[in-house]
FIPA-303405 format. One record per residue (C-alpha): residue number from 1; residue in three letters; x, y, z. Coordinates in Angstrom, 3 decimals, padded with zeros to 6 digits, always signed. Layout:
N
(NUM,"ALA",(X,Y,Z)),
...
***
This chain:
236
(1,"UNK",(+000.000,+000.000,+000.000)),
(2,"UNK",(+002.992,+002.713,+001.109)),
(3,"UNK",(+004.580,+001.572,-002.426)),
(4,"UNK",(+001.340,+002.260,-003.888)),
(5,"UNK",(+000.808,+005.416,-002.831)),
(6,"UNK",(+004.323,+006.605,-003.279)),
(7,"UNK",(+003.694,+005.718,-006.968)),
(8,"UNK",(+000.608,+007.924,-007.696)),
(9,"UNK",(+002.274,+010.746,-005.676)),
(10,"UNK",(+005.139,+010.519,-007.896)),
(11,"UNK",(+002.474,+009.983,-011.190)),
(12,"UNK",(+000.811,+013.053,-009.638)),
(13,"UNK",(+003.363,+015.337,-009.445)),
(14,"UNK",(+005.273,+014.500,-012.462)),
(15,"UNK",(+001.347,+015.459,-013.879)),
(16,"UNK",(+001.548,+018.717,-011.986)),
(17,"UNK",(+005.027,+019.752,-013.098)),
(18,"UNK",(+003.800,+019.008,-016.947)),
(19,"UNK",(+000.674,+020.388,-016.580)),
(20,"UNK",(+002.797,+023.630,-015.372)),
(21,"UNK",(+004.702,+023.960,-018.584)),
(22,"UNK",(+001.891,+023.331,-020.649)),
(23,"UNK",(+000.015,+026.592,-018.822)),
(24,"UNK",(+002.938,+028.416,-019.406)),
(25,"UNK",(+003.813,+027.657,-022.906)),
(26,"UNK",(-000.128,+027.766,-023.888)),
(27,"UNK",(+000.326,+031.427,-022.256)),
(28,"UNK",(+002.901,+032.360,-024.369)),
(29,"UNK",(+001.265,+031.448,-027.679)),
(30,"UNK",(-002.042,+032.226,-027.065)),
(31,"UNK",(-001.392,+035.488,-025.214)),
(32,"UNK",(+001.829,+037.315,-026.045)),
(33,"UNK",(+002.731,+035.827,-029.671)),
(34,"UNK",(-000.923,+037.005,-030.756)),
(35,"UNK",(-000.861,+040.448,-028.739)),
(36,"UNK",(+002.508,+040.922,-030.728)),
(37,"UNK",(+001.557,+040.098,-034.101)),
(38,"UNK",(-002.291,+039.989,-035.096)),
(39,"UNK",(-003.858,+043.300,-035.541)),
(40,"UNK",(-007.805,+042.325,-035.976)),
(41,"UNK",(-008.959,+043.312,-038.977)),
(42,"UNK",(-006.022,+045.096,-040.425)),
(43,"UNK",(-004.172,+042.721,-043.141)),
(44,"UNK",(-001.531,+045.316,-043.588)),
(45,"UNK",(-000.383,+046.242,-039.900)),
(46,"UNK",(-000.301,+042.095,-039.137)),
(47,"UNK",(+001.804,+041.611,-042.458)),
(48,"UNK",(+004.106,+044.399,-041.220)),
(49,"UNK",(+004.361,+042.614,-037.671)),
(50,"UNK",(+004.834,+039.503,-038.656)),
(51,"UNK",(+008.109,+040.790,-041.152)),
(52,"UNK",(+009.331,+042.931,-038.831)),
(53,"UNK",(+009.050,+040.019,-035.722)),
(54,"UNK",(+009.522,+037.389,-037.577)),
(55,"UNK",(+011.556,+035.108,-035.608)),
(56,"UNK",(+009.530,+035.887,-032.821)),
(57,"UNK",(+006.433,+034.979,-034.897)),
(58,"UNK",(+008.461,+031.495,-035.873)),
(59,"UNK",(+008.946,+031.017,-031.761)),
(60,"UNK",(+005.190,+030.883,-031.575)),
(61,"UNK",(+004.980,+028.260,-034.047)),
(62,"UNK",(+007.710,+026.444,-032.499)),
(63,"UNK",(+006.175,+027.145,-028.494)),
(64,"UNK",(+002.529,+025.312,-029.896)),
(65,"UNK",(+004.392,+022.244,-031.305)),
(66,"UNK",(+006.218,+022.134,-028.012)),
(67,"UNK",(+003.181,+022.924,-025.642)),
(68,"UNK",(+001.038,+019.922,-027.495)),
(69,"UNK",(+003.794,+017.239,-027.755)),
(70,"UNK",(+003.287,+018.298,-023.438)),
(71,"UNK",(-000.294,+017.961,-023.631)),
(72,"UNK",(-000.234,+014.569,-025.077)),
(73,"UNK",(+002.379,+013.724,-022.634)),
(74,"UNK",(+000.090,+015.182,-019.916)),
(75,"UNK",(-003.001,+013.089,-020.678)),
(76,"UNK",(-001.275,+009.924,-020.710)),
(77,"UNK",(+000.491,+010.903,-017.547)),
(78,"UNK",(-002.941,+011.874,-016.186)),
(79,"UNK",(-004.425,+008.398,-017.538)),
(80,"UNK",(-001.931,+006.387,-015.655)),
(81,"UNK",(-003.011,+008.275,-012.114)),
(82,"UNK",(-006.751,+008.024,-012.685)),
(83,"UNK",(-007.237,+004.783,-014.781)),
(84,"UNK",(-008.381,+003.105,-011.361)),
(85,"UNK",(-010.882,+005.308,-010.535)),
(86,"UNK",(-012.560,+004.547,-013.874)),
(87,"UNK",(-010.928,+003.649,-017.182)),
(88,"UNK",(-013.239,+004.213,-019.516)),
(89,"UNK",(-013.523,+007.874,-018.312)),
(90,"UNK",(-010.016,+007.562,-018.275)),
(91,"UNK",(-009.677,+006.487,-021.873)),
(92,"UNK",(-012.457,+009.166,-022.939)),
(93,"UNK",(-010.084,+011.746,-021.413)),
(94,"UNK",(-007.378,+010.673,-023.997)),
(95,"UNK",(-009.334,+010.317,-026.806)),
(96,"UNK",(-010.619,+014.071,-026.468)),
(97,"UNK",(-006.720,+015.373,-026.418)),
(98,"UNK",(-005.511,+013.011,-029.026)),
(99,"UNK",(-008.309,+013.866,-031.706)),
(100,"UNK",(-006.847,+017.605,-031.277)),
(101,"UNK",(-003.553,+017.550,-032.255)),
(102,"UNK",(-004.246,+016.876,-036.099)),
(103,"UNK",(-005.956,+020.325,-036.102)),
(104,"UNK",(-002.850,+021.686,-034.358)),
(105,"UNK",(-000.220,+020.960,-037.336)),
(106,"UNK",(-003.033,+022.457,-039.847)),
(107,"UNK",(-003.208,+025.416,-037.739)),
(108,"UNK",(+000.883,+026.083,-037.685)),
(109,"UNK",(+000.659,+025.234,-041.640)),
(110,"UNK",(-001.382,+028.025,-041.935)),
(111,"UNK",(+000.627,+030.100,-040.144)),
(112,"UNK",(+004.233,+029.061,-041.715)),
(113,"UNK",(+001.925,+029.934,-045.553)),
(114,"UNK",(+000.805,+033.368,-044.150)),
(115,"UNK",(+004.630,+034.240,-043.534)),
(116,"UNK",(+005.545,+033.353,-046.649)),
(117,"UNK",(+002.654,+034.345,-048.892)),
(118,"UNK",(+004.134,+037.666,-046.633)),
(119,"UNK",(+007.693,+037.171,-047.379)),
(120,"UNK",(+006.925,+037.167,-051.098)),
(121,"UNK",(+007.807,+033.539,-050.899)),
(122,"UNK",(+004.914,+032.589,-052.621)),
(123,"UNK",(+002.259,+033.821,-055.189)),
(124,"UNK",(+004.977,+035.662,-056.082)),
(125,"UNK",(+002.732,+037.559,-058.786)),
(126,"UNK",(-000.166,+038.713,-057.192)),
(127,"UNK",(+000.338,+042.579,-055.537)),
(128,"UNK",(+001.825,+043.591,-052.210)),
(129,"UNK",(-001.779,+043.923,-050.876)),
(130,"UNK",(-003.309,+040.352,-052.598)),
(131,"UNK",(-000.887,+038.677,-050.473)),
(132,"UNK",(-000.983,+041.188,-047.557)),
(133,"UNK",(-005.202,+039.903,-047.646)),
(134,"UNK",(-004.368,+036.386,-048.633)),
(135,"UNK",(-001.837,+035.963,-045.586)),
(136,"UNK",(-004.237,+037.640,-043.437)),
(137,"UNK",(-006.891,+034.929,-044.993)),
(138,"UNK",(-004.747,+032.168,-043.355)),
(139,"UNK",(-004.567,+033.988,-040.000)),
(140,"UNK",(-007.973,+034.066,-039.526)),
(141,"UNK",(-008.810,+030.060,-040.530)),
(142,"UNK",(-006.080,+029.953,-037.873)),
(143,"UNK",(-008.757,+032.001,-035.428)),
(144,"UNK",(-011.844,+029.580,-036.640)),
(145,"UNK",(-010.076,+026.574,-036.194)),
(146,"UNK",(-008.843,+027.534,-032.773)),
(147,"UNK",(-012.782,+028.590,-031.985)),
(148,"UNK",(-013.707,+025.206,-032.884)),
(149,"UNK",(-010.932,+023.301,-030.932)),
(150,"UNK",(-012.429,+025.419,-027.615)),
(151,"UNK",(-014.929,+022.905,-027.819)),
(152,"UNK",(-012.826,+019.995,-026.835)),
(153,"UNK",(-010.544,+022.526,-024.783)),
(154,"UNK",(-013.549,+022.103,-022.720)),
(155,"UNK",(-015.021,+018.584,-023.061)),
(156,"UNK",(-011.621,+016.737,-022.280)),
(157,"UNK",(-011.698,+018.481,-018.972)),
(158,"UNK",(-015.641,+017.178,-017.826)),
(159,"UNK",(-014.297,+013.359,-017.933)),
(160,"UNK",(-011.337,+014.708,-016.264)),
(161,"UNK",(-012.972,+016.577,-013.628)),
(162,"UNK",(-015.381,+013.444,-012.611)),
(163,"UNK",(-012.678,+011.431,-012.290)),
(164,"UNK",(-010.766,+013.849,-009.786)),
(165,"UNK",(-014.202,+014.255,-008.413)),
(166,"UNK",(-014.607,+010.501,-007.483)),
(167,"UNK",(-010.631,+010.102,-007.270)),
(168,"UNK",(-010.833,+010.198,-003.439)),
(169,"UNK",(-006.753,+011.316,-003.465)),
(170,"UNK",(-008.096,+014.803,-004.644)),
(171,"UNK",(-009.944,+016.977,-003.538)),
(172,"UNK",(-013.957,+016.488,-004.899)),
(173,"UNK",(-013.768,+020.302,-005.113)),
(174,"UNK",(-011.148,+020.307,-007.661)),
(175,"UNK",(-013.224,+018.574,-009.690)),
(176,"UNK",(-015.763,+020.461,-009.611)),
(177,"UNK",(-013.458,+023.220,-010.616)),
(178,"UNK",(-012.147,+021.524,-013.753)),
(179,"UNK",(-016.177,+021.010,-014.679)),
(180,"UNK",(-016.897,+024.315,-014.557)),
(181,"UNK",(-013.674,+025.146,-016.564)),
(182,"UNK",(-015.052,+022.625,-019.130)),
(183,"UNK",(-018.042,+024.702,-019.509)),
(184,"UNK",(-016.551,+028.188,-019.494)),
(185,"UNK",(-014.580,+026.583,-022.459)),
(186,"UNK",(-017.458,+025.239,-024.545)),
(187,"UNK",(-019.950,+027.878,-024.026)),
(188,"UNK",(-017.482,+030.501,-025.554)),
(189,"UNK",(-016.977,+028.466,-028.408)),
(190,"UNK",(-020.745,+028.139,-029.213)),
(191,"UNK",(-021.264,+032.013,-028.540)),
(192,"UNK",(-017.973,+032.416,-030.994)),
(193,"UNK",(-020.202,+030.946,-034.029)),
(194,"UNK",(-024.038,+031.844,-032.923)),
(195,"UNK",(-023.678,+035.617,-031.921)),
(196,"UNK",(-020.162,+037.148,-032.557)),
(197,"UNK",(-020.657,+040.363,-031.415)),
(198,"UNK",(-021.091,+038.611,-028.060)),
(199,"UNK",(-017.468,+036.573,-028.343)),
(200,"UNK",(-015.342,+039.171,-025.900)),
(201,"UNK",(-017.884,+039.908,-023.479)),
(202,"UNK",(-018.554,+035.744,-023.046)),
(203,"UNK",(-014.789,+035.369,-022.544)),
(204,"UNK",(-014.237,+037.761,-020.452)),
(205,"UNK",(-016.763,+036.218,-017.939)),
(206,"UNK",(-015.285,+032.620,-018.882)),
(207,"UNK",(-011.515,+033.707,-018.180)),
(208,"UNK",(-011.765,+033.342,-013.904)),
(209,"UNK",(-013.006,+029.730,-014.473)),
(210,"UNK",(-010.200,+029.125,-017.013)),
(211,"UNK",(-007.863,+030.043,-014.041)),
(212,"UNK",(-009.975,+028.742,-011.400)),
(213,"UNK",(-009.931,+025.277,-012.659)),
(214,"UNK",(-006.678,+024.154,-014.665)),
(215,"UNK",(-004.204,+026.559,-012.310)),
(216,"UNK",(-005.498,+024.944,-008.829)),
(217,"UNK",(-005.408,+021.328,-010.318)),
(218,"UNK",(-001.677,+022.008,-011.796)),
(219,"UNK",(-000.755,+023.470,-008.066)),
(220,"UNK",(-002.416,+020.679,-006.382)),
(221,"UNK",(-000.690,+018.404,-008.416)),
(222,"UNK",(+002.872,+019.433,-008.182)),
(223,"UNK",(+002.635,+020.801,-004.844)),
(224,"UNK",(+000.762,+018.321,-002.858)),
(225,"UNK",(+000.148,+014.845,-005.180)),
(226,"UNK",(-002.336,+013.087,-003.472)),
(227,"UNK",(-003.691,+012.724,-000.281)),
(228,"UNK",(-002.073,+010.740,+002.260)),
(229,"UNK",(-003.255,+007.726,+004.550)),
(230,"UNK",(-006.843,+007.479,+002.432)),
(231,"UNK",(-007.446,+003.636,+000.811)),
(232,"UNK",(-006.570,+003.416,-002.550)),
(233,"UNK",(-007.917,+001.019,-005.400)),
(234,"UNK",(-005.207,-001.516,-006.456)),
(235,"UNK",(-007.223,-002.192,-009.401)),
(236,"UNK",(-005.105,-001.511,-012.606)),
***
């Protein structure tokens, strides 16, 4: 039993140290690269960011490769400390992560064309500002696709919040967390393509659950594991 629960402390924090790099290179892209580069709406001023910061834009690209090979390693890291609790949740957990990364190298292929079709790379004929609109085309498939992928941003985390929920070596309230974090994921997403106007305002109110749920699961996790002296299922 002592070797047992040494194990999924170890599983646990090894989870909460990757699930720490994952925040901060998902940060990173989604946050600074974009405040840096994309202008909304302006072809031209994005164009003229992404030339002048160009190897910071290529860092991005880089950073999201990185921070999804993590996620991948996460899940399965995650699967291996909650597969007793119940495996097929377990499994569902993985499946919703793993069906995500496909969209992830499309995205980044849009986003190496855009600098390109920018650099004068490519489409070499067309005018400064064909390319300028037809890099700026790519950016913002980029943007859908990422709308859509919020989706399972969220659902990935409902399995994985009713499994920390019924874990018994976390906290139930944790869970509960990581549900509502789920939602405040999917419900942007569906705002995103019904009523647009609405997409800012909707995230703004989502953001506190984003942090409320992933951030105090990651510091659980790689500060405190599991909890101690509580019976544990040696079901594998």
């Amino acid at each position: 039993m002592i070797n047992k629960e040494y194990s999924l402390k170890k599983t646990a924090r090894i989870a909460g140290l990757l699930y720490l790099v994952w925040v901060i290179t998902g940060i990173y892209g989604i946050f600074y690269i974009s405040s840096q580069i994309i202008v909304q709406g302006d072809a031209v001023a994005t164009a003229k960011n992404m030339l002048t910061h160009e190897f910071l834009f290529r860092t991005g690209i880089i950073n999201d490769i990185i921070s999804n090979t993590i996620w991948v390693f996460l899940v399965f890291t995650l699967y291996r400390l909650l597969k007793q609790v119940n495996e097929n949740q377990a499994r569902l957990m993985v499946v919703l992560v793993i069906v995500q990364i496909p969209a992830v190298f499309f995205i980044e292929a849009c986003n190496i064309t855009s600098l390109m079709i920018n650099k004068g790379e490519i489409l070499k004929t067309l005018e400064l500002s064909q390319r300028q609109d037809l890099a700026m085309l790519f950016v913002k498939i980029n943007d859908y696709t990422t709308i859509i992928l919020e989706m399972f941003w969220g659902l990935w985390l409902l399995p994985f919040g009713l499994l920390v929920y019924k874990s018994g070596f976390i906290p139930r309230i944790l869970g509960v967390f990581l549900i509502f974090n789920g939602v405040a994921y999917i419900i942007p997403c569906f705002v995103s393509v019904l009523f647009p106007d609405y997409q800012t305002l909707v995230s703004q109110f989502a953001m506190p659950f984003w942090i409320l749920g992933e951030i105090s699961i990651t510091l659980w996790l790689l500060i405190k594991g599991i909890k101690t002296n509580i019976p544990i299922n040696d079901k594998q």
